[in-house]
N, C-alpha and C positions, 0 to 999 in steps of 0.2 A: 626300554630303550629310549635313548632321546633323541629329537632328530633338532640337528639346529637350522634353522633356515638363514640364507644369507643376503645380505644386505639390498643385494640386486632383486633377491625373490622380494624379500621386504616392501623395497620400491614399487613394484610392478603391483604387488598386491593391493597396497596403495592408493596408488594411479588407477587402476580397474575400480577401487571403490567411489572416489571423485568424477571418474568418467559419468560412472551411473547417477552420482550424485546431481549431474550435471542435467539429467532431464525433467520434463514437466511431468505433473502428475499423468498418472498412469490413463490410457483410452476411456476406460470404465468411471473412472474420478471426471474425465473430461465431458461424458454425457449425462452424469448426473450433474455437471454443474449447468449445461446445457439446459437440460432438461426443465431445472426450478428457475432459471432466467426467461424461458420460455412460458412457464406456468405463472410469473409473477406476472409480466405484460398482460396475459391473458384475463388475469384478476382487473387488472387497472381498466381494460378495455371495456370490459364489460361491466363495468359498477356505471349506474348512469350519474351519479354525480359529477362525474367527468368526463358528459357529452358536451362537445364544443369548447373543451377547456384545452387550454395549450401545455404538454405537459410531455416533455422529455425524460423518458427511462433507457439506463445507461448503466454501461459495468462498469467501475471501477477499484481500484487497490491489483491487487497484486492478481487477481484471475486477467483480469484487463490488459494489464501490463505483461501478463505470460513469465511472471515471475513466481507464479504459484508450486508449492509443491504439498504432497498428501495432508499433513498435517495443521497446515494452513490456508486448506483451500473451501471455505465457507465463499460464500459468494458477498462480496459489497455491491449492492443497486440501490443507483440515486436516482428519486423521482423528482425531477425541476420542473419546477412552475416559473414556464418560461412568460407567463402574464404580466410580471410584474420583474422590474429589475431592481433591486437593491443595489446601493453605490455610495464607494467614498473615494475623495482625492487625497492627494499630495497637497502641503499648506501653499505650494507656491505657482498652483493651479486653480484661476476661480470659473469651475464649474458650475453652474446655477443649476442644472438637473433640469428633467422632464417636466410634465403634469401629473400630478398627483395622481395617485392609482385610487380609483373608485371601484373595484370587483369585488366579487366575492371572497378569494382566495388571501385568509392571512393564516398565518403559520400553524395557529390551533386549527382553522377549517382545515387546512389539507392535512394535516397529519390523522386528523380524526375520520373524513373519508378514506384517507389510505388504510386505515386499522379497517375499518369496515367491507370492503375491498377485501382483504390478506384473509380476514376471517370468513368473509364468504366460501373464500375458494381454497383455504387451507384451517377446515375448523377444529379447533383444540390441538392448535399446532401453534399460536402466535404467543408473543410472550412482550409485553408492552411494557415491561418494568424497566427497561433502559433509557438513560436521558433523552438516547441522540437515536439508535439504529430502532425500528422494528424486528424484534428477531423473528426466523420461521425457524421452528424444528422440528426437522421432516423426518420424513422415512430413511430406512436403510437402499430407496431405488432414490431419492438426490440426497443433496448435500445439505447443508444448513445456510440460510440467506439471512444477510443482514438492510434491512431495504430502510434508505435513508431520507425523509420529506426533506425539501431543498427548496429553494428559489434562485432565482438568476442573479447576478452578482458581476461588478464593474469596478475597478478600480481605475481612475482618473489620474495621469497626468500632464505635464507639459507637451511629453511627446509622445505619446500611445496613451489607451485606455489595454488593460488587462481584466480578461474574463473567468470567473470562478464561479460559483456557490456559495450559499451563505444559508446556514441552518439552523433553526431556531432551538433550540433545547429546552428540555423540560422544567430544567432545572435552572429557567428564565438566562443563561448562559446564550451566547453564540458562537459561531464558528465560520470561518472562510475559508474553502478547499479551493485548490487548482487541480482539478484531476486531470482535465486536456494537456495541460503544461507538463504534467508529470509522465504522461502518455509520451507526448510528443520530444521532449527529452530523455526519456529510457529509450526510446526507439535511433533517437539520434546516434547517442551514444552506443549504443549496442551495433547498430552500423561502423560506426567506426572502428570498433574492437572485432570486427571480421565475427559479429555476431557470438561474442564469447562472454562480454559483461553480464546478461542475462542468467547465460550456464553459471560462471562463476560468482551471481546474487544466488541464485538454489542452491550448490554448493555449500552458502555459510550460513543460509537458512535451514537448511538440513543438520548440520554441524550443530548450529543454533539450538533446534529441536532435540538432538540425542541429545545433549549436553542438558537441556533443561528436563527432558524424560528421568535421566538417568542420577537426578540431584547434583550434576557436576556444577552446572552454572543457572544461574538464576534465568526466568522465559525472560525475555525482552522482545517486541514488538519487531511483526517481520521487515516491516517498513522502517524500521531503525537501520536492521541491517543492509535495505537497498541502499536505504541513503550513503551508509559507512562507503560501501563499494562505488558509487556512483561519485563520488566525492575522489577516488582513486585515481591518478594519471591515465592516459590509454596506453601509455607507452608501457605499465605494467603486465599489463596482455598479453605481451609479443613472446613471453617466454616459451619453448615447444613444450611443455608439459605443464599439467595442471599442479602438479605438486611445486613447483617452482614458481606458475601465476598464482596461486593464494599463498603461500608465504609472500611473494612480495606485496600483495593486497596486506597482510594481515602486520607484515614490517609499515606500512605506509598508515594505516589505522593506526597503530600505537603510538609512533611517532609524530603523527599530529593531533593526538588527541593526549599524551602525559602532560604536558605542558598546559597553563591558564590558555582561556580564548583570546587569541590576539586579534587587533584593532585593524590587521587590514587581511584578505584574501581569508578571510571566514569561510566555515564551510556551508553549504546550503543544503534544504530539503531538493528532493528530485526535481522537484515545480520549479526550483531555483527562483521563488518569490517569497523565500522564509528561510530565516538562519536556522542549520542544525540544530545549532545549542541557545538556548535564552534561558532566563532563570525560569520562566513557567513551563517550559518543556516538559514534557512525559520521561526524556531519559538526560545523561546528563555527559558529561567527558567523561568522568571517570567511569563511566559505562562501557564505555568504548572501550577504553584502553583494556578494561578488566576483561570484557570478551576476548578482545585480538588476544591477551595473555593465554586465557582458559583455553580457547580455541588452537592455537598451537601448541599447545597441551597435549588436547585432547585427540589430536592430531598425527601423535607423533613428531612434529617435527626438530630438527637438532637444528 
């Protein structure tokens, strides 16, 4: 016998699966991530090469942000060496900078206390083959941490200075994060969306992950996808069901990412201190648009 199901059951089935889609990982995901945030401090505290040193540990990426969900939820913690500031300006601001930093703390020392540290208190657990993060991989009671050495970081202009990090990589590379910025604008925004932008970043993160489980679409970077949503009008939000706010998110992605990078109202990272797209980016437009496609795919959507 065949039962057909109709369009209404259809919907609601749907909907029910987007609602759930809509939450943060699960209580038990929540205190093991707790848990190794807790045990890394404790590492840091106690190694004494970092008595009397100034040194900021702090969550960021997406546990931070409360935009985590199961399959993405490794822990990112930056360790800042708030000793010393690294800084650059704008050409049409002449900042002369401080006094010179005379301390012990340059990018090899702290990373190498850090690894010493990680390994005390988690041994044969750390994995130092990556350029930029210290990995831990832990047990099945936390999660996996990625604990990243940093310094303080300043950007100088005519009319504010802007504060980030700045990380030295192995692979003689560097790099400049805004994590507060990106905090403090997912939060904004999320406010304004009656608290729903978040739900509907898990949402395509989840979407995101079956699709790359299951060989549909290629993984792409979960920070790719806050940024796609965050880049989203608020007015898209307002719709009463969630099957109708991610179609309009995911019409709004495609439609401004088919088309070349235009020259003004670009789109930006969460930190809104770095454009989306640049040619050395990790992902690209036509990234975008290929997910928004695959994603209302895979979606069902008509």
């Amino acid at each position: 016998m065949i039962f057909l199901i109709s369009k209404d059951k259809m919907f609601m089935i749907l909907e029910e699966k987007l609602i759930r889609w809509t939450k943060p990982s699960s209580e038990t995901e929540q205190e093991k991530q707790e848990r190794i945030e807790r045990m890394i401090r404790e590492a840091i505290s106690s190694h004494n090469a970092f008595d009397n040193s100034s040194l900021t540990v702090f969550t960021k990426g997406s546990y931070a942000n409360n935009t985590n969900v199961k399959l993405d939820s490794d822990v990112d913690i930056a360790v800042e060496c708030t000793e010393v500031i690294y800084w650059e300006k704008s050409e049409d601001y002449n900042y002369k900078g401080g006094s010179p930093y005379t301390g012990i703390w340059t990018p090899q020392k702290l990373r190498d206390e850090l690894i010493l540290a990680l390994k005390s208190k988690f041994p044969k657990q750390i994995d130092t083959s990556g350029s930029t993060a210290i990995q831990i991989n832990s047990s099945s009671a936390r999660v996996n941490a990625d604990v990243v050495p940093c310094f303080s970081y300043k950007y100088y202009t005519k009319f504010s200075d802007v504060k980030g990090t700045k990380i030295f990589k192995t692979d003689g590379s560097k790099a400049v994060n805004y994590p507060m910025q990106q905090l403090e604008n997912g939060i904004e925004k999320n406010n304004r969306t009656n608290r729903l932008y978040k739900r509907a970043v898990r949402i395509l993160k989840r979407t995101a992950n079956e699709m790359s489980k299951n060989g549909i679409f290629k993984e792409i970077p979960s920070y790719f996808v806050e940024c796609l949503v965050y880049n989203c009008p608020d007015s898209l939000f307002e719709s009463s069901t969630w099957i109708e706010r991610i179609k309009n998110l995911l019409i709004c992605i495609y439609n401004n990412t088919k088309n070349e990078e235009p020259k003004e109202n670009r789109w930006l990272e969460v930190n809104a201190s770095f454009y989306l797209f640049y040619p050395k980016q990790k992902w690209t437009r036509k990234d975008a648009e290929e997910f928004a496609i695959a994603s209302w795919k895979y979606l069902g959507f008509k």
